[in-house]
DSSP file (Angstrom, degrees, kcal/mol; ACC not computed):
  #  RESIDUE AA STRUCTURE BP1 BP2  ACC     N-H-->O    O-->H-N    N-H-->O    O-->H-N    TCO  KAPPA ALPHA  PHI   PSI    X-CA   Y-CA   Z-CA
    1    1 A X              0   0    0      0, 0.0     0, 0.0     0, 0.0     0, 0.0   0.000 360.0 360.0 360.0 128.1   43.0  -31.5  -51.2
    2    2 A X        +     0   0    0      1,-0.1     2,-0.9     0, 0.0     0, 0.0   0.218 360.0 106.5  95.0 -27.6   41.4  -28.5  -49.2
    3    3 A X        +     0   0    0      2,-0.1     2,-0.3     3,-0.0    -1,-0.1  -0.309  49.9  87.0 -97.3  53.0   41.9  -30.3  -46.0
    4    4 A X  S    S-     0   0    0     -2,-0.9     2,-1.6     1,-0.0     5,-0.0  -0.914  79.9 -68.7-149.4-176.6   44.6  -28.9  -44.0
    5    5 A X    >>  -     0   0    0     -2,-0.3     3,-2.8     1,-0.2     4,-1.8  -0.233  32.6-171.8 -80.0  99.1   45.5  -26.1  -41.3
    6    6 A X  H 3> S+     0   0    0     -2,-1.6     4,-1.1     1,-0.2    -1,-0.2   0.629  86.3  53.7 -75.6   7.8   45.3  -22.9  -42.8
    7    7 A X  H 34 S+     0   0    0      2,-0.2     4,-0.4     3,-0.1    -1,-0.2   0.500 110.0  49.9 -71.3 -13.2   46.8  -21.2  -39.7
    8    8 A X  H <> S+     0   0    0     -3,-2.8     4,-2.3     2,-0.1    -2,-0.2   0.802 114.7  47.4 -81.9 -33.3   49.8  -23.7  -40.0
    9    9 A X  H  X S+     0   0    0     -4,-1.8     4,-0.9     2,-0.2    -2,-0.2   0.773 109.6  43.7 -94.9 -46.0   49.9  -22.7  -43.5
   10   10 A X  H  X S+     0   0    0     -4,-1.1     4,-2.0    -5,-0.2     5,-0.3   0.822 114.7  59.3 -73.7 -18.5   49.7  -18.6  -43.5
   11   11 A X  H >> S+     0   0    0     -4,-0.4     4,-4.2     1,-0.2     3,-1.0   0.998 108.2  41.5 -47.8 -60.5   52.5  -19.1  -40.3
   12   12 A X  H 3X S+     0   0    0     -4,-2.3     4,-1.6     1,-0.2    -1,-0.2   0.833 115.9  53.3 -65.3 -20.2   54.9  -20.9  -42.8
   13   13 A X  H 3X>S+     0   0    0     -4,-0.9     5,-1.6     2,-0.2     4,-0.5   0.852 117.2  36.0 -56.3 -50.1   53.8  -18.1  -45.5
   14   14 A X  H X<>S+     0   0    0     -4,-2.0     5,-1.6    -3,-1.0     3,-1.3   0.938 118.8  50.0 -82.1 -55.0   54.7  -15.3  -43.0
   15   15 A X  H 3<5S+     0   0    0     -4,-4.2    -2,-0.2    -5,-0.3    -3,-0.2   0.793 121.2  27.8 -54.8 -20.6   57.8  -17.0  -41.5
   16   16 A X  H 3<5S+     0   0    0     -4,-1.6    -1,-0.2    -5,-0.4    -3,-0.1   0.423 135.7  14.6-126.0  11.3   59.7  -18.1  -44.5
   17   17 A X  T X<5S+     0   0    0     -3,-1.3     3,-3.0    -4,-0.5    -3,-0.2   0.122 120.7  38.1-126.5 -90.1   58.5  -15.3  -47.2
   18   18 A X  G > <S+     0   0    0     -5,-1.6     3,-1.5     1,-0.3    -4,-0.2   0.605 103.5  59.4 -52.4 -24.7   56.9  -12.4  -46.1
   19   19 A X  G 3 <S+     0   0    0     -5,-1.6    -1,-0.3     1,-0.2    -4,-0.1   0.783 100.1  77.5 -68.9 -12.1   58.6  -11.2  -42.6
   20   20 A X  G <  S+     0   0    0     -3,-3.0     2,-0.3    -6,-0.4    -1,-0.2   0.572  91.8  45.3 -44.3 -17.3   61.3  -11.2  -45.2
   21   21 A X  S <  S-     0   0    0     -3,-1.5     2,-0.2    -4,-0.2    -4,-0.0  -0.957  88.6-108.6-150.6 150.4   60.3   -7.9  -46.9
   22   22 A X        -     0   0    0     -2,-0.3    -2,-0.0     1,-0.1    -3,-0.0  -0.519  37.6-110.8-113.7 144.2   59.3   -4.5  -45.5
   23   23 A X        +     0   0    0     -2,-0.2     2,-0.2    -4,-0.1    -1,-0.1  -0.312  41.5 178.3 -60.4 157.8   55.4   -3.4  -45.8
   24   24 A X        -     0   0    0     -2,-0.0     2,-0.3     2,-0.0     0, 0.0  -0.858  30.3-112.5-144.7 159.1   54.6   -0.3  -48.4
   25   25 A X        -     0   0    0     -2,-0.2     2,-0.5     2,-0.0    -2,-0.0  -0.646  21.6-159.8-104.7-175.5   51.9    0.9  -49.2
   26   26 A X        -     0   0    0     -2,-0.3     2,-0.4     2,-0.0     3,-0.0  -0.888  18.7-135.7-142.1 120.9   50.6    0.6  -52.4
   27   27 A X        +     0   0    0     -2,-0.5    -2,-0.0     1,-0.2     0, 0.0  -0.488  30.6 172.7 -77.3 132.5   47.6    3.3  -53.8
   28   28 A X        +     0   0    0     -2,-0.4    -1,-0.2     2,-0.1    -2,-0.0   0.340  26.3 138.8-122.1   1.3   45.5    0.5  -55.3
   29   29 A X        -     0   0    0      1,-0.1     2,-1.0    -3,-0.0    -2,-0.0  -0.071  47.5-144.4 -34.8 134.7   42.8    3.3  -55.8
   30   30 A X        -     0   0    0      3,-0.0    -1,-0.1     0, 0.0     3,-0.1  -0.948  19.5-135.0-118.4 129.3   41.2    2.6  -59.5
   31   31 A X        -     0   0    0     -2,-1.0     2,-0.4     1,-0.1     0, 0.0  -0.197  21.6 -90.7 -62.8 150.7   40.2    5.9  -61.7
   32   32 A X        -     0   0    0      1,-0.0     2,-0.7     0, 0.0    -1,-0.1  -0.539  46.0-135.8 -38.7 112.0   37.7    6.9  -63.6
   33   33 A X        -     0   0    0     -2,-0.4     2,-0.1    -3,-0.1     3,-0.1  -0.727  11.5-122.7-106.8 128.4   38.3    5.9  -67.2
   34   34 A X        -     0   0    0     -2,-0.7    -1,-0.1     1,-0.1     0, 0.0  -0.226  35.5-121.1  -5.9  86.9   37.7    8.2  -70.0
   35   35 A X        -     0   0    0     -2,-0.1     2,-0.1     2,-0.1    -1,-0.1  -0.343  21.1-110.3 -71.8 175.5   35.2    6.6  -72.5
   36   36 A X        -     0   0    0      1,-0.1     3,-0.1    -3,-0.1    -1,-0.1  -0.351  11.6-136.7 -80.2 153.2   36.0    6.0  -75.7
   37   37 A X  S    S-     0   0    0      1,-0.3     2,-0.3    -2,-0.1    -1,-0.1   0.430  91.4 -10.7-102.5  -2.7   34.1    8.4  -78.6
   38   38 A X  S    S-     0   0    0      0, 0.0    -1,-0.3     0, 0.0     0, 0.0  -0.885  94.7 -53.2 179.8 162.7   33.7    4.9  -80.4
   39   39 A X        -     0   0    0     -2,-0.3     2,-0.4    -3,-0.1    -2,-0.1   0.223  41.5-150.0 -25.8 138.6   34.6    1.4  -80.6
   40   40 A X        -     0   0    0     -4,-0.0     2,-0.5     2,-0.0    -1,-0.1  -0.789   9.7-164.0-111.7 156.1   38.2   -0.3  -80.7
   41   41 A X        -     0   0    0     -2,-0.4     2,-0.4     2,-0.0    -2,-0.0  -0.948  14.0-171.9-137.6 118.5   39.6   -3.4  -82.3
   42   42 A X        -     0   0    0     -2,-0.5     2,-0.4     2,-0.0    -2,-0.0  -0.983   6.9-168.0-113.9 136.4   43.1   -4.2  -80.8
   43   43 A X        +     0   0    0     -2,-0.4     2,-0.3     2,-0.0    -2,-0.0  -0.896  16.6 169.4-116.4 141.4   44.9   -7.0  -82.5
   44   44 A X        -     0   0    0     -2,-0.4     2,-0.1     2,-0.0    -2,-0.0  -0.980  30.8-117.9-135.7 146.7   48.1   -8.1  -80.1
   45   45 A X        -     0   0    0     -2,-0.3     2,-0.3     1,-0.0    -2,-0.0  -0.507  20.4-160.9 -87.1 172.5   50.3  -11.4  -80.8
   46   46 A X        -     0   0    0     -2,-0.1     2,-0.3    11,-0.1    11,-0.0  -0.868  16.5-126.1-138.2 150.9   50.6  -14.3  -78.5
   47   47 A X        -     0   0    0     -2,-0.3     2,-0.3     3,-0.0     0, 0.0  -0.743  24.9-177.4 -97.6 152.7   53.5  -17.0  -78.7
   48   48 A X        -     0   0    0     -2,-0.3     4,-0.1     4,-0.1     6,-0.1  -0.959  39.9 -65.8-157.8 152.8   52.9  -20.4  -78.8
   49   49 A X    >   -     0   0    0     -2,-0.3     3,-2.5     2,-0.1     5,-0.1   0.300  36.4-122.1 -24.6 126.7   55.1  -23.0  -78.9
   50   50 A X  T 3  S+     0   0    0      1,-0.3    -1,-0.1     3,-0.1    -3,-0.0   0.790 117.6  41.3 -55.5 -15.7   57.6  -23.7  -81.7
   51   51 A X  T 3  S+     0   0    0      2,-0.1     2,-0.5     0, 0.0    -1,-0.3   0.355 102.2 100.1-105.8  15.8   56.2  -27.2  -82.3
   52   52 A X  S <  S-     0   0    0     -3,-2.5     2,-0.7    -4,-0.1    -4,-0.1  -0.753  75.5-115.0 -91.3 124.2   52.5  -25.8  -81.9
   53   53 A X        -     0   0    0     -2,-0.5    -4,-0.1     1,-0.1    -2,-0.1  -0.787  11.7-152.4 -86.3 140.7   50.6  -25.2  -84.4
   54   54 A X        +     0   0    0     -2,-0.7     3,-0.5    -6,-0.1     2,-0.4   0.164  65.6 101.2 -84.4   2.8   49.1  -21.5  -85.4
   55   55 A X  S    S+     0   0    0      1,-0.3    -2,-0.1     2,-0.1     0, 0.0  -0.726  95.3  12.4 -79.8 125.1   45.7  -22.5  -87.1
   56   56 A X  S    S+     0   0    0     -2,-0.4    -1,-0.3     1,-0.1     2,-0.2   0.661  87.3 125.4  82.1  -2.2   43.1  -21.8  -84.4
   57   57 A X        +     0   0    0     -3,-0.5     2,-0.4     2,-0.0    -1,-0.1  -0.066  30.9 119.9 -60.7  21.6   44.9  -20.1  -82.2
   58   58 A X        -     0   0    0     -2,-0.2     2,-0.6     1,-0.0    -3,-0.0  -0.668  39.5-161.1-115.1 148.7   43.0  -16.9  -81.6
   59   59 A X        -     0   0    0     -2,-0.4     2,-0.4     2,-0.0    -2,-0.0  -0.785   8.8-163.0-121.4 146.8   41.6  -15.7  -78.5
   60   60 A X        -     0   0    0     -2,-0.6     2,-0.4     2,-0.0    -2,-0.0  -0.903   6.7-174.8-122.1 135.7   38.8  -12.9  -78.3
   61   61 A X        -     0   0    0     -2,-0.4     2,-0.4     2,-0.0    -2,-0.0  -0.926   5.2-166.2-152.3 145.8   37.8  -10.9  -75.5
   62   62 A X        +     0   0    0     -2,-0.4     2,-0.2     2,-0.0    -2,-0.0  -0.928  16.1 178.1-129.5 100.5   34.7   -8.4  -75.6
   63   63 A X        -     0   0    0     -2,-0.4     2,-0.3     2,-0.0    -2,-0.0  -0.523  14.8-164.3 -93.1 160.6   34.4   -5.7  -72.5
   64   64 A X        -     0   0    0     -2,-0.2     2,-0.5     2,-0.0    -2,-0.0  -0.955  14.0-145.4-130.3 148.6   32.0   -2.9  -71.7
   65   65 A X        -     0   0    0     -2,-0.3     2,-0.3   -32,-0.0    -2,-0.0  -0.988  19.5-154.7-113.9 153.7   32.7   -0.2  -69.1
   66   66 A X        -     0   0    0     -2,-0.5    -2,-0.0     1,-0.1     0, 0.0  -0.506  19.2-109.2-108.7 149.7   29.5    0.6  -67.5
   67   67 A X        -     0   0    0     -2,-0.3    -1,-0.1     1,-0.1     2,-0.0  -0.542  57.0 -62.2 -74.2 170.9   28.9    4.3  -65.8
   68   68 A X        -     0   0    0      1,-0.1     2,-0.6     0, 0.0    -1,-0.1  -0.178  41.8-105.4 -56.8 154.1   28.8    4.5  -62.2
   69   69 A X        +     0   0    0      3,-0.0    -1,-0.1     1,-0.0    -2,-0.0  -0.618  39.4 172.1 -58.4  44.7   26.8    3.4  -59.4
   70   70 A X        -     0   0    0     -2,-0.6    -1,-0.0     1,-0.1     0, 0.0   0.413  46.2-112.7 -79.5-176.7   24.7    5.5  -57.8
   71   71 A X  S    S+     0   0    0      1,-0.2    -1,-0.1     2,-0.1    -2,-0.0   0.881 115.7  50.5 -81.3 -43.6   22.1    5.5  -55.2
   72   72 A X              0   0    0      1,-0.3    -1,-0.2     0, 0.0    -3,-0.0   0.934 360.0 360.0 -65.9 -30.4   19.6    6.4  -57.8
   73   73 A X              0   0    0     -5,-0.0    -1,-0.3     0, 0.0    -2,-0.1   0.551 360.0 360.0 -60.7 360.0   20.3    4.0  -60.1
């Protein structure tokens, strides 16, 4: 594992996927974002299997956005 020619390996990448399909470019720029004037709670469902069971199944996730970066900071 981990141990092979990664020049052999982006060649076969380019030759038998990507020279397939024409470059674009793509603005990958990320914006400012707005804050929020106060906390959110978003609830979304998630599938899980039909033989699965739904007790315990809930997944959390807790962000901050932070202000910018400056030199003075």
């Amino acid at each position: 594992y981990g141990d092979m020619n990664i020049e052999e390996q982006l060649a076969f990448l380019n030759d038998e996927y990507l020279s397939h399909f024409d470059a674009i470019e793509v603005n990958t720029e990320v914006g400012i974002q707005t804050p929020f004037t106060e906390g959110k709670v978003v609830s979304y469902p998630y599938s899980v299997g039909s033989e699965e069971p739904t007790d315990n199944r809930t997944l959390h996730s807790f962000a901050y956005v932070l202000p910018d970066v400056t030199p003075e900071h």
